[in-house]
Rosetta silent file (secondary structure, phi, psi, omega in degrees, C-alpha in Angstrom):
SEQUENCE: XXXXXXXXXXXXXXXXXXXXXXXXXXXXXXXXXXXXXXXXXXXXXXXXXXXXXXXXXXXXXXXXXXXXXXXXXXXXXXXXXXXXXXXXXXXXXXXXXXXXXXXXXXXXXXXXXXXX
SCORE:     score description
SCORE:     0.000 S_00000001
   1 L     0.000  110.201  168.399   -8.635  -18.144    4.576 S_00000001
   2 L   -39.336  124.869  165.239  -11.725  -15.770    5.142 S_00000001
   3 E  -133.658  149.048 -162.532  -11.810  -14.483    9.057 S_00000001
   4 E  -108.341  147.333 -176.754  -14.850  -12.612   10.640 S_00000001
   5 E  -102.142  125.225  176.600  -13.991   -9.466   12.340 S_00000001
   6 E  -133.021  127.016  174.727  -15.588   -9.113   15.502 S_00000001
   7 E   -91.376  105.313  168.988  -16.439   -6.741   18.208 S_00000001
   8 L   -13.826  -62.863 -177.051  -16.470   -8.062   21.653 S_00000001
   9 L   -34.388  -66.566  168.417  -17.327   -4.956   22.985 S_00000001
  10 L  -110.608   18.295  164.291  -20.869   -5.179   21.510 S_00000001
  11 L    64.829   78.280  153.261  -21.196   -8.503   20.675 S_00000001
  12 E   165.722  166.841 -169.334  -21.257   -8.427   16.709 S_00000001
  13 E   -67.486  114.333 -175.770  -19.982   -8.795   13.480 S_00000001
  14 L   -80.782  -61.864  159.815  -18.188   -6.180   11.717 S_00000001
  15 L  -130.670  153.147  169.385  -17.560   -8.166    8.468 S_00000001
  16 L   -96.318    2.833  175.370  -17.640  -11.898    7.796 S_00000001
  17 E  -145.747  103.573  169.479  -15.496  -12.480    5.103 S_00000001
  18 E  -120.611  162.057 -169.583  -12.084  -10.491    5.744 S_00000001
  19 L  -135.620  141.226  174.847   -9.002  -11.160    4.050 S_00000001
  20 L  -118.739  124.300 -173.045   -5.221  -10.605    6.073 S_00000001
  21 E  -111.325   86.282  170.521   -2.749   -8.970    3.905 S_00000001
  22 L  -129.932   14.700  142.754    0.471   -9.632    5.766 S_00000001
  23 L   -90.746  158.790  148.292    2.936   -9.761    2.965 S_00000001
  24 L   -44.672  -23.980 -173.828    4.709   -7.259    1.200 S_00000001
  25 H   -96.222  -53.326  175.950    2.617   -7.913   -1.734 S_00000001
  26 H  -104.224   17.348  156.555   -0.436   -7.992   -0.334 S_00000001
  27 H   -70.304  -99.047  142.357    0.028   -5.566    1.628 S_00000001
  28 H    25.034  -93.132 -173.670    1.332   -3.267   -1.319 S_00000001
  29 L   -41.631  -25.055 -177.025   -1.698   -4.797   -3.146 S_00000001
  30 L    54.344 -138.221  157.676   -4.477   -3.477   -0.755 S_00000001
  31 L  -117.869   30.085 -171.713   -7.907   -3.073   -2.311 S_00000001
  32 L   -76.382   -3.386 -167.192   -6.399   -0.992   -5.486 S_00000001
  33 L   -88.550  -15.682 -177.629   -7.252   -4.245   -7.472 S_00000001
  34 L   -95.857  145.813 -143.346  -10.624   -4.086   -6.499 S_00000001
  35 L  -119.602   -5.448  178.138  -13.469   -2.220   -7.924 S_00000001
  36 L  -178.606  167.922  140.267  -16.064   -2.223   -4.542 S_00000001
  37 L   -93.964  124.074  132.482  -16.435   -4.322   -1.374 S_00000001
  38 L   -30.167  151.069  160.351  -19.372   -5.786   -0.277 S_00000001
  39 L   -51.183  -12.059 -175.594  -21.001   -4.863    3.178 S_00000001
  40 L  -109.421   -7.161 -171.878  -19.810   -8.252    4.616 S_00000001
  41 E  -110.919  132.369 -171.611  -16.260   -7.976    3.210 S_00000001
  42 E  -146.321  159.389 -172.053  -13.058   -6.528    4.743 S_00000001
  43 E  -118.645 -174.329 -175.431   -9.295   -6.490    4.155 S_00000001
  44 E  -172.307   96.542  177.855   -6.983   -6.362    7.427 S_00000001
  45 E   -95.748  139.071 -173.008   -3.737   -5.409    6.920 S_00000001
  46 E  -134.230  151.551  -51.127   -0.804   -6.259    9.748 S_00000001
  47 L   -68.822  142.284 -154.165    1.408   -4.243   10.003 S_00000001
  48 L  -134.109   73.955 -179.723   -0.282   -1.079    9.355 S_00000001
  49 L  -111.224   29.207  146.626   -0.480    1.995   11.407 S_00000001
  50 L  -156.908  144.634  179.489   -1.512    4.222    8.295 S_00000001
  51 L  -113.032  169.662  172.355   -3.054    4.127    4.937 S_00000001
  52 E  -128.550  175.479  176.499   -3.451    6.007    1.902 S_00000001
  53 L  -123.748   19.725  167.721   -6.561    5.333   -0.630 S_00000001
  54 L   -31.634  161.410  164.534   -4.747    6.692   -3.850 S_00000001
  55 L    43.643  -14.513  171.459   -5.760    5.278   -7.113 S_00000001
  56 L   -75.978 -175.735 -168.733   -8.608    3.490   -5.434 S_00000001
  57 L  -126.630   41.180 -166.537  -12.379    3.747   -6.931 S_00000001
  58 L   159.585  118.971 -162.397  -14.374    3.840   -3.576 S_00000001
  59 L   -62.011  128.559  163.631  -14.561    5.505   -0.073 S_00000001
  60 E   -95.866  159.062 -173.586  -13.826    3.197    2.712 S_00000001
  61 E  -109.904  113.423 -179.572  -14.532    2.957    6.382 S_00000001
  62 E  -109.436  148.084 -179.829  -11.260    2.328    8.581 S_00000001
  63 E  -130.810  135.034  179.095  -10.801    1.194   12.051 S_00000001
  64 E  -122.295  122.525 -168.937   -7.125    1.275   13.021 S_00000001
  65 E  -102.926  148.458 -140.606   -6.014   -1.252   15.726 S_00000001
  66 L   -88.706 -160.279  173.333   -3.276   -1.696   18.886 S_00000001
  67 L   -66.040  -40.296 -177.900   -1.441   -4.879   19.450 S_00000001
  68 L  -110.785   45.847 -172.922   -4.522   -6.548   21.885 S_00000001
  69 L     1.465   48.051  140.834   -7.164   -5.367   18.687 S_00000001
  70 E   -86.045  150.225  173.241   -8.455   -2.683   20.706 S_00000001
  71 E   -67.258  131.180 -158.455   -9.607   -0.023   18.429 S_00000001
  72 E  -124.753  -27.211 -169.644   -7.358    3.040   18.879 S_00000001
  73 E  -165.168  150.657  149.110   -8.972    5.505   15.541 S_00000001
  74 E  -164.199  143.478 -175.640  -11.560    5.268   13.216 S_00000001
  75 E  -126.993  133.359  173.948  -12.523    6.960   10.380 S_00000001
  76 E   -64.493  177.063 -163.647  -15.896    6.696    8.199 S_00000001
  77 E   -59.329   99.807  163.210  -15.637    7.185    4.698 S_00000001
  78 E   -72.477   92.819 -163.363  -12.304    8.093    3.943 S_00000001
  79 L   -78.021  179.713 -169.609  -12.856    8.806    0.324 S_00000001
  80 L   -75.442 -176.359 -145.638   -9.755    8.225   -2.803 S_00000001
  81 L    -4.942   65.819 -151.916   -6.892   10.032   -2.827 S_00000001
  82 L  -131.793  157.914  159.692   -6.914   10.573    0.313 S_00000001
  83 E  -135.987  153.944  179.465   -3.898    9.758    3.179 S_00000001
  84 L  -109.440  153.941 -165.109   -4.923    8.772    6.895 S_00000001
  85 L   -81.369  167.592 -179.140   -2.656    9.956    9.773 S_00000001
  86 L   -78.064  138.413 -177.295   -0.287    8.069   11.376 S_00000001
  87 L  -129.876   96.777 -172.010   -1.554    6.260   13.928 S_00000001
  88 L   -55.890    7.685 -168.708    1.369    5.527   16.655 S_00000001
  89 L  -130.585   12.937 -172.072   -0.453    3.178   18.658 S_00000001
  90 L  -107.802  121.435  169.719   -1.954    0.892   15.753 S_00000001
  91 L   -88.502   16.586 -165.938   -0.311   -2.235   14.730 S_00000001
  92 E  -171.534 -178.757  178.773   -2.735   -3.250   12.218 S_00000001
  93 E  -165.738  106.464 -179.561   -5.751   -1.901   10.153 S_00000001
  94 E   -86.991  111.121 -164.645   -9.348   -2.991    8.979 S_00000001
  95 E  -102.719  144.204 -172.969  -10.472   -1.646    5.983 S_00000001
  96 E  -147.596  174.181 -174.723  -14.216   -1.931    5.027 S_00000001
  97 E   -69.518  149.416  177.213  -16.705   -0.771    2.638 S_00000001
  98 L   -80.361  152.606 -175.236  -17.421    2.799    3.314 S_00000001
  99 L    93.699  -28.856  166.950  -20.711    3.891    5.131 S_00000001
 100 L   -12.241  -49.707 -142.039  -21.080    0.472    6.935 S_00000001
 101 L   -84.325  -26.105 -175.245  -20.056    1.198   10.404 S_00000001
 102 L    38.057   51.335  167.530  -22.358    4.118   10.920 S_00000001
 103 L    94.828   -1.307 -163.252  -21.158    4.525   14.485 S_00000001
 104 L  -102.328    6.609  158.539  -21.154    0.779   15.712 S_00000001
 105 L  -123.012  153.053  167.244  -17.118    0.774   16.284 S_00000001
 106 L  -151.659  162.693 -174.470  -15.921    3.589   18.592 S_00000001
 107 L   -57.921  171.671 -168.777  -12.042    3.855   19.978 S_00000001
 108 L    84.878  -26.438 -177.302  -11.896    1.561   22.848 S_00000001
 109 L   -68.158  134.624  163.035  -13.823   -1.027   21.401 S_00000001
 110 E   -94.777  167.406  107.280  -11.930   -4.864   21.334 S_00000001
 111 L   -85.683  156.624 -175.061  -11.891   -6.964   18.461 S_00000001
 112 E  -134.047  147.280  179.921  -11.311  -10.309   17.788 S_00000001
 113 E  -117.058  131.163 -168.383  -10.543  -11.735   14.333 S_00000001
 114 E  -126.000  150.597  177.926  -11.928  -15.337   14.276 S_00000001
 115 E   -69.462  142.382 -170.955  -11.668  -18.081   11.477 S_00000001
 116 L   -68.210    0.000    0.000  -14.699  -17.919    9.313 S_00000001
């Protein structure tokens, strides 16, 4: 099931078609299987409070999120082999194609993840 990630905060759509990786497996799995995202496409992994982009083939844009999806870190394209710091206050983590957000999430921000 597809869910659209949305910021309250400014009233709009971060991506419309997100995917929640909340097994071991698909957690694990990530986006190494994938070869690009679309601009409308996001993964959301729970529980998450850091990633690495090894082995992937394309920089991503991450926003890493509390318990109540406020936005607690985000980083713009966080290119491949790369690791992102631990982030003690994030239970969760929305990964998106990189260069999207161009400034339109900042910490502080809520989200809400809503059925597509």
């Amino acid at each position: 099931m597809n869910l659209i990630a949305f910021n309250t905060t400014r009233n709009a759509a971060v991506a419309t078609k997100v995917e929640k990786a909340d097994t071991a497996a698909s957690r694990g799995r990530g986006l190494l299987a994938r070869a690009s995202l679309a601009a409308d496409e996001g993964l959301w992994i729970v529980p998450c409070p850091m990633i690495h982009t090894f082995f992937m083939k394309f920089p991503i844009d991450v926003i890493f999120l509390d318990s109540g999806l406020t936005v607690r870190r985000v980083i713009e394209d966080l290119r491949p082999w790369r690791l992102s710091p631990w982030v003690l206050s994030a239970r969760s983590v929305l990964e998106l194609k990189g260069g999207v957000l161009k400034g339109s999430v900042s910490v502080g921000d809520r989200m809400e993840m809503r059925p597509a």
